[in-house]
C-alpha positions in Angstrom: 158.9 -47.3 124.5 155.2 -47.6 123.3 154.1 -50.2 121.7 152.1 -48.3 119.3 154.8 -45.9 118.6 157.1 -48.5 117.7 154.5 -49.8 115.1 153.7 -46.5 113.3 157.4 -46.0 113.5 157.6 -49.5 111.5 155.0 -48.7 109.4 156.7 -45.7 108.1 160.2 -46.9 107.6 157.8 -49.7 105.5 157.0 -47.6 103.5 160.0 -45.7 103.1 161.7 -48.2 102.0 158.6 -49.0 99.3 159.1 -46.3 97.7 162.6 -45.8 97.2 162.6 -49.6 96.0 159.7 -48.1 93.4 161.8 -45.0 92.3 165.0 -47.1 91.9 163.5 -50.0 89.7 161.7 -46.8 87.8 165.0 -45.4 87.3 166.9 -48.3 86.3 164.2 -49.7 83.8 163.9 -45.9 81.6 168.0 -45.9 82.2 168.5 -48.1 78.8 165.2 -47.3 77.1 163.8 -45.5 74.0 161.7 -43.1 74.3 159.2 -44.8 72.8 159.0 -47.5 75.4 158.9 -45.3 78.4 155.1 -45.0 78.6 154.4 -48.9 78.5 156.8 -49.2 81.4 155.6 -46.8 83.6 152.5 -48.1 82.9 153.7 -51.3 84.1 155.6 -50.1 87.0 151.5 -48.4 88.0 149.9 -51.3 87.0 151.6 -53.7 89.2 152.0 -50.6 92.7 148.3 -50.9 91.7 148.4 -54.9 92.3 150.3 -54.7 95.2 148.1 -52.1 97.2 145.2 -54.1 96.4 143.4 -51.9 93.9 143.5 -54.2 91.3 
């Protein structure tokens, strides 16, 4: 197999699995709060995707 296949095929499932990690913590952290709270979280949740793709 190509080498360079293989590594965009890697980078993909990467980031795959990134984002359904993202969605689930999302999901579980507005699961048990009021409604109130829900902005300052996802705010949070932006804040550190933000941190972690090197934007901040």
């Amino acid at each position: 197999m190509d080498p360079v296949l293989v590594a965009a095929g890697g980078s993909v499932l990467a980031l795959l699995i990134v984002a359904c990690a993202a969605v689930f913590v999302v999901r579980s952290a507005l699961q048990g709060a009021e409604s109130r709270h829900r902005a300052h979280i996802l705010e949070a949740v932006a804040e550190v995707l933000r941190a972690m793709r090197g934007k901040r």
